[in-house]
N, C-alpha and C positions, 0 to 999 in steps of 0.2 A: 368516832364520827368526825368529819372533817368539816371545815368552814363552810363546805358548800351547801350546806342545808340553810345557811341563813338567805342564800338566793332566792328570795323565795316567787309564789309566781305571779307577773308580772302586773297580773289583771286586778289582783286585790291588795299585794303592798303589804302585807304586813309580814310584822318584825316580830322576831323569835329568837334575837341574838343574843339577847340576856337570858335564855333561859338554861337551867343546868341540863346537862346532858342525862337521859332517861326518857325511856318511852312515857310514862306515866308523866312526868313531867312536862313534857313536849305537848300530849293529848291534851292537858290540862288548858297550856296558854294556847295553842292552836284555835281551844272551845270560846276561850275566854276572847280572843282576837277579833274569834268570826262573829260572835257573836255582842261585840261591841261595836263592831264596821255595821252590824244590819241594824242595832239600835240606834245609832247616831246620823242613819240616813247614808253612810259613805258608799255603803253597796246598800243601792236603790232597788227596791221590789220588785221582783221579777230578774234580778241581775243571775245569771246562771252559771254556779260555780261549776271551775274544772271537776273531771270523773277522780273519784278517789284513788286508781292510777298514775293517771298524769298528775297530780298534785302532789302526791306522794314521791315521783322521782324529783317534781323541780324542787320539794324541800327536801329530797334524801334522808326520808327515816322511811319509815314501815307503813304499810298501805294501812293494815288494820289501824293503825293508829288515827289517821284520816278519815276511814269509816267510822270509827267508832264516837270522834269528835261528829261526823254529821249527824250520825243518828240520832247522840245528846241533843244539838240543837233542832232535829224534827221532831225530836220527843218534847222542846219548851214550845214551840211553834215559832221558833224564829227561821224555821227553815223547810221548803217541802220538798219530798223526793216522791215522781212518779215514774212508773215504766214508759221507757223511751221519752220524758222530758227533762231526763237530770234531776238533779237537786238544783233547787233557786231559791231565794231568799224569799220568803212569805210576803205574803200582801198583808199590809195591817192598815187598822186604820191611824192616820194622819192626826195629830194634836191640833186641836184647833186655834189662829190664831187670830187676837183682837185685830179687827180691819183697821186699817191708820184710816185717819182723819181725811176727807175727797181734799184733794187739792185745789186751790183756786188758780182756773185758769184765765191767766191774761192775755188779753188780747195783743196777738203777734205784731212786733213790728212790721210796716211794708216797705220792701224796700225799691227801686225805680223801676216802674216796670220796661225801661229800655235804657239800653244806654248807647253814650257817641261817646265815651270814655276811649283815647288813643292806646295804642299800645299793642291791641290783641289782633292777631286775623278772625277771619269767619272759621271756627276751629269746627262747624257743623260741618266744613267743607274738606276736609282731612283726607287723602285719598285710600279711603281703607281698603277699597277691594285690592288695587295696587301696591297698597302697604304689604299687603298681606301674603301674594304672592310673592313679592319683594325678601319677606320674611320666609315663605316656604323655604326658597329657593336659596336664600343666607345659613339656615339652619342646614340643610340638605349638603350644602359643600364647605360647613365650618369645620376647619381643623381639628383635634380634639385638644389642642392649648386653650382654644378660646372660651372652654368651659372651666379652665384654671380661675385661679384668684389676677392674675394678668401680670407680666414680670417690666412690662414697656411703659414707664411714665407717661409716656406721648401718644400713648392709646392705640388700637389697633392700625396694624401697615394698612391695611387692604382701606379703610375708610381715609388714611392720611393720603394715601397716592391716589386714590378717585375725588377727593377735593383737592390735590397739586393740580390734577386734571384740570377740572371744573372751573377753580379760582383763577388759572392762567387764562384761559380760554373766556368765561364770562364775563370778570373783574379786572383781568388784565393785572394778576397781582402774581409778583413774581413767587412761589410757594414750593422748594424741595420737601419732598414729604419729612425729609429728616429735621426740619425747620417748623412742622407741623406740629402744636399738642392739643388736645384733644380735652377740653372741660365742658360741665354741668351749664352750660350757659353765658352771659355776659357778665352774672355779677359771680358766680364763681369764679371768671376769668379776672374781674377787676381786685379781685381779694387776692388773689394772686400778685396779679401785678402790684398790689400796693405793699406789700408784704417785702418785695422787690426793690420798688424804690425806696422805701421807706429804710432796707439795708443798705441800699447804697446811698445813705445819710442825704436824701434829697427829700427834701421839707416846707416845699412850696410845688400844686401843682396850676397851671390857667386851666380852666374850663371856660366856654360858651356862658355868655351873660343868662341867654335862656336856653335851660338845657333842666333834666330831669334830677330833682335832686335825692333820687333811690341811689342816682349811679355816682352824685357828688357826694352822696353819705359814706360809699362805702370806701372812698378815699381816706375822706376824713378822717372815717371809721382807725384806719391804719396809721392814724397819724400827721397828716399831710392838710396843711392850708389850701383851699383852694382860691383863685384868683381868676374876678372875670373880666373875660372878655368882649368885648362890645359885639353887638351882630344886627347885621343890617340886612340890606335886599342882596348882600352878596358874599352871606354868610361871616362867620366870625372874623373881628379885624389882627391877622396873623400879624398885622405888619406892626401891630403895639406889643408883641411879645417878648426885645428888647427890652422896653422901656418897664417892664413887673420886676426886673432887677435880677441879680445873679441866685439868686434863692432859688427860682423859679426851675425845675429840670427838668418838666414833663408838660404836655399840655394834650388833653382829650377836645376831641374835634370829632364829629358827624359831616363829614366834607358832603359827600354825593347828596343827602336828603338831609339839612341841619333839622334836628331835634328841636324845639317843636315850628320854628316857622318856617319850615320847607323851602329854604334860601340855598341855593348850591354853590358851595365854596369857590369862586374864582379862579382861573388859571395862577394871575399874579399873586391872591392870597397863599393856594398852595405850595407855589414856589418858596413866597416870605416862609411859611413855617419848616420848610423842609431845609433853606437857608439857615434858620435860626439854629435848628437841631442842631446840624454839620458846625456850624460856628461857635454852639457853647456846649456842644456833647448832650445834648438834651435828648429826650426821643419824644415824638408824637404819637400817638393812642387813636388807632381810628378805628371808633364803633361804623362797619357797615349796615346798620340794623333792617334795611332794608332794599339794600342795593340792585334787588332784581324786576324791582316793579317801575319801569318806566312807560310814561305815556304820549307826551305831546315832542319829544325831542331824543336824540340818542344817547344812549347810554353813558352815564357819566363814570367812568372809570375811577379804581380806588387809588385814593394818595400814595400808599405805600409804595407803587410802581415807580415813583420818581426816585426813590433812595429804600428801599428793602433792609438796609443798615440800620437806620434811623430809624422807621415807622415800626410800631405793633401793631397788626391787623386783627380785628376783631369780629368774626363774625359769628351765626347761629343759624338753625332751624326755626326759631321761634318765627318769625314771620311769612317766612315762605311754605312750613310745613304747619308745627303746631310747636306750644311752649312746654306742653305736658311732654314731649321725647326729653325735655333737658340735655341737647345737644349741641355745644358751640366749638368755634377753634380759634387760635389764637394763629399767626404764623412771625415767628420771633427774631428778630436779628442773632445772628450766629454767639456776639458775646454775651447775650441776653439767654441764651440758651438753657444753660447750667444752670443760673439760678433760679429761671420759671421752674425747671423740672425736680432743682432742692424743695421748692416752697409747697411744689404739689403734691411730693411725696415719694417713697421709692418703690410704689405699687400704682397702676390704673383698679383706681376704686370708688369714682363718680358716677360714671357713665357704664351701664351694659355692656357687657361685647356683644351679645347676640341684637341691642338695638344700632351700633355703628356697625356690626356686621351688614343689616339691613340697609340703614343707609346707604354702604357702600355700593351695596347691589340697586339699589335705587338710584344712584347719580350714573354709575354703570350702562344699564340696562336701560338709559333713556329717559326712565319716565319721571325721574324729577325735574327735567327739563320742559317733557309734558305738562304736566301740573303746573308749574311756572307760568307758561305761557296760558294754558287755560285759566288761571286765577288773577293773570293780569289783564284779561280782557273783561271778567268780571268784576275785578274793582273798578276798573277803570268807566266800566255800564254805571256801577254805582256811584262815581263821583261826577259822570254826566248827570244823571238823576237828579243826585245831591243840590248841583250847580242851578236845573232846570226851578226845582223846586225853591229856592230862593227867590229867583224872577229877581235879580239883580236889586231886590233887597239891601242888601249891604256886599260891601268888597271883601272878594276870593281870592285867596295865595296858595300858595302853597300845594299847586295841585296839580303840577305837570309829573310826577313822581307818588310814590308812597302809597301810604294808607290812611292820611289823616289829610283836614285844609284848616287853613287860618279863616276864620269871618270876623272881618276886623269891624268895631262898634263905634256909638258915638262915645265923645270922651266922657266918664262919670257915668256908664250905662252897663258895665262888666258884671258885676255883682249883681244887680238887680235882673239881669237877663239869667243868671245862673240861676236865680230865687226862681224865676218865674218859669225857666226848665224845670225844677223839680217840684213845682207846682203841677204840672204836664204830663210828672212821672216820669220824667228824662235825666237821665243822668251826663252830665257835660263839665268840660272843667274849663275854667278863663284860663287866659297867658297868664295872668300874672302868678298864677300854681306853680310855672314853673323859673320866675322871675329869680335871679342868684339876689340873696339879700344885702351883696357888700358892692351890688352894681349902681353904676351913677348912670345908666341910659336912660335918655326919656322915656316915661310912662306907655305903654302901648296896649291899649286895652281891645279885647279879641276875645272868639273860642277858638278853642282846638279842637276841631271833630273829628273825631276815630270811626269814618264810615267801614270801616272791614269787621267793624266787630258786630254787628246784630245780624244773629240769622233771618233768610231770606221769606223767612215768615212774617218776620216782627220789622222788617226795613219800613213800609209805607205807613205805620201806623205812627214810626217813630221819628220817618220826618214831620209827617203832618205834628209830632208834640214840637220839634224843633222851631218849625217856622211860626208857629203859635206861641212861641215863646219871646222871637224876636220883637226888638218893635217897632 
């Protein structure tokens, strides 16, 4: 008798490998197996054992010996055989057990029933039917690499060279697909890059005096000081980035829509930072977060166009499409190249290929250009709404672009407007949320409203908490 009887068959698992070779033997633990799997509940009543054929070859002894183990256990009643139903494991009855004690249940937390929290689009607004043929038609002409585990750091060509397309054209951002890599997002991207600097022994970065600090954590996170920088009505002051000292080697900027008070970086500021780079080797970091949503003015083009050397371009899906794809791209200067794609690994294993397959067929085929433009007439509805609904209340920034505005308050009045939104059932956050805590700027007390984020259900009911909140 060979090894292969201890194979045994798949559906019930048990083991026979200890047992000494002999029919009599074998029948024995067989009886004793089955008939501890149906006392123990493992094979569940009614469970219908293989025909004493088939069981008999997947363990390789002798058929009788299989029958004669069922018959033992139809003869205790742990087992019944009827014409044309098999043998199955009997019905018995069930041991009865003490009911646990009713639980008390507490009363659920509530949490806001709306929110103007920045950050998200209208993700009710997703272009699924688009999406989806988008997808047909990516799956339908995918190579069969692209079901591999993915051999290209940089993620797939076909989605890298339909954003060279895209970003040249839209953004005005210089982008060879070979300069393209392809990650989970912006803060995948920034763990990366900090990973980066952090190897090339640089230990101070500037960021934006107000700016989000998920995305100053995860510098930090890596290692790295950060140091702010002032920001005014015309976006952060490049021109004090000298003056942070030789430590300093990076600095993260929102030039086109500053994060969060929607100030767009100056011609001459950009210059100052793109200066400073080239003068002390440093590179700048530019989140595009939402570069495609313009409304009262043209298009603000991305920094990286003035020096492609010096700038990392940062951008994503999250706000034009949705944040659940986990889709972003980085576009790197040439010596920067090699270490983004050490840090990321020597496998694409983030991101889908079949969802940047899609993508790519999406930026392709038009229709994320489509979408774009339809969903920037519809915020744009909503931040006229937003602005009507105010009735000049208090002063609006922040709102020739984007997805969020500044309503700037009286001084001593931030906190309490915030108490009295979530009194309303509104969820909203003051500037000072995103104020860097090692900044010496004046006080500037405000909300930041994320009108893209409530569905077109819940919009009217959650200004009216909005403006009921103000005072």
């Amino acid at each position: 008798m060979t090894d292969s009887w201890a194979t045994y068959g798949a559906d019930l698992h048990l083991d026979l490998s200890s047992v000494a070779a002999g029919e009599r033997g074998l029948r024995a633990a067989l009886t004793e197996s089955l008939r501890e799997a149906a006392r123990s509940g493992r094979l569940a009543p009614g469970t219908r054992l293989p025909s004493s054929r088939t069981f008999a070859a997947d363990l390789g002894i002798a058929r009788n010996t299989v029958a004669e183990a069922y018959a033992e256990l139809v003869a205790e009643g742990w087992l019944t055989a009827r014409q044309g139903s098999g043998t199955r494991v009997a019905e018995r009855a069930r041991p009865r057990h003490t009911p646990a004690p009713p639980r008390v249940r507490r009363p659920a937390r509530r949490g806001p029933a709306y929110s103007l929290v920045p950050g998200s689009p209208d993700v009710g607004a997703f272009p699924r039917t688009a999406w989806l043929a988008a997808a047909r038609r990516a799956l339908t002409d995918a190579p069969n690499d692209a079901f591999g585990y993915g051999t290209d750091t940089r993620g797939r060509i076909e989605l890298r060279e339909a954003l060279s397309g895209y970003l040249a054209r839209a953004r005005g951002v210089y982008a060879d697909p070979d300069r393209i890599v392809l990650c989970a997002g912006f803060v995948h991207a920034a763990r990366l890059l900090g990973q980066v600097l952090r190897g090339r022994r640089i230990r101070e970065m500037a960021v934006e005096g107000y700016s989000l600090d998920l995305h100053r954590n995860l510098f930090t996170d890596a290692g790295l000081r950060t140091r702010p920088l002032w920001v005014d009505g015309s976006g952060a002051r490049t021109q004090d980035l000298a003056g942070l000292g030789p430590r300093v080697g990076a600095v993260l900027l929102t030039p086109a829509h500053q994060f969060p008070t929607g100030a767009a970086l100056t011609a001459e500021r950009r210059a100052a930072a793109v200066d400073w780079a080239r003068t002390t080797g440093g590179l700048v970091v530019e989140d595009d977060y939402d570069g495609e949503f313009r409304y009262d003015r043209q298009p603000v083009g991305a920094l990286q166009g003035l020096d492609p050397d010096r700038v990392v371009y940062l951008g994503t899906a999250s706000k034009s499409l949705a944040p659940g794809l986990r889709i972003g791209w980085m576009v790197v200067p040439p010596d920067l190249l090699d270490e983004v794609m050490a840090a990321k690994g020597p496998a694409e294993w983030t991101s889908s290929a079949l969802e940047q397959l899609t993508l790519a067929e999406f930026l392709t085929s038009g229709a994320y250009d489509r979408h774009v433009r339809a969903m920037r007439l519809r915020y744009r509805r909503r931040r006229d709404e937003l602005v009507a609904a105010l009735g000049g209340r208090v002063p609006v920034s922040g709102i020739a672009a984007g997805l969020h505005a500044v309503l700037d308050l009286p001084p001593g009045t931030e906190r309490s407007v915030v108490r009295a939104a979530a009194w309303q059932g509104l969820a909203v956050e003051g500037l000072e949320r995103y104020r860097h805590p090692d900044t010496e700027m004046p006080m500037r007390e405000a909300l930041v409203v994320g009108y893209g984020t409530p569905a077109d259900s819940a919009w009217t009911p959650t200004l009216e908490a909005l403006t009921a909140a103000l005072p």
